[in-house]
C-alpha positions, -999 to 999 in steps of 0.1 A, spaced: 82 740 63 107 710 50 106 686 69 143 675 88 161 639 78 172 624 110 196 591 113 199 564 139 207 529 148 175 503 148 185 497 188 158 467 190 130 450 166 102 429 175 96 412 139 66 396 149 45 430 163 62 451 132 78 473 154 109 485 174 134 516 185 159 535 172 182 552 186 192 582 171 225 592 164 224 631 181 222 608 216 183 620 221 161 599 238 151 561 217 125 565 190 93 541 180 91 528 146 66 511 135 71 487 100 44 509 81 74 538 83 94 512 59 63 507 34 87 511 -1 118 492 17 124 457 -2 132 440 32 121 443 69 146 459 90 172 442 112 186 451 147 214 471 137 205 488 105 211 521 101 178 538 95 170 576 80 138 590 95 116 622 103 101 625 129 65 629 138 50 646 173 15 632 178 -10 655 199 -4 623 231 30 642 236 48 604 220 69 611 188 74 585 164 100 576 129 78 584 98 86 583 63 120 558 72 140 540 48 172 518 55 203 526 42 215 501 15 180 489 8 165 492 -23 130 510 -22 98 497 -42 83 521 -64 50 528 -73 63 536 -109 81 497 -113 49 482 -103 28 500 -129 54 498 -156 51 460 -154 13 463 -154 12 480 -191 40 454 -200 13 426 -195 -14 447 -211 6 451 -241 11 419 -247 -24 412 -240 -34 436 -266 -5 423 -294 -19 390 -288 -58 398 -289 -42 411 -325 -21 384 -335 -54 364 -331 -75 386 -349 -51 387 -380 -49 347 -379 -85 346 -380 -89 370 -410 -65 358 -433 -80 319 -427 -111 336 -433 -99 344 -474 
């Protein structure tokens, strides 16, 4: 079953505790987020952002925003991070080289 996109309004944040409440935009009742929703955003959320969310029913009978990104904000991904790890072992690798082939030719 897909799961649906929702959308709301980031109603209050408590920066400090990494949480806060949305309110979303079909006028149901405010929603929890908590910052580990946002874990690929490039910024923390403000009071006020516009936030896109699914949401999640725990077995306690509290929902909750999961899977939330802001809108505007760039996400993080996985992919970047590694790309730029096999960009340093490259270089790592054409250098170990570089030296090897300075060290052979003094060697003549």
């Amino acid at each position: 079953m897909a799961k649906t996109e929702n959308k709301g309004i980031l109603k209050t944040w408590k920066d400090d505790r990494g949480f806060g409440f949305i309110k979303p935009e079909d006028g149901s009742d405010d929603l929890f987020i908590h910052i580990s929703a946002l874990h690929e955003t490039s910024r923390r959320p403000y009071r006020g952002d516009i936030i896109y969310y699914q949401v999640e029913h725990g077995s306690d009978g509290k929902s909750k925003a999961i899977n939330a990104s802001i809108e505007g904000v760039e996400i993080h991904s996985k992919q970047k991070v590694n790309s730029k790890k096999w960009l340093w072992i490259t270089a790592i690798i054409l250098g170990l080289l570089g030296i090897a082939a300075i060290a052979y030719y003094n060697m003549k």
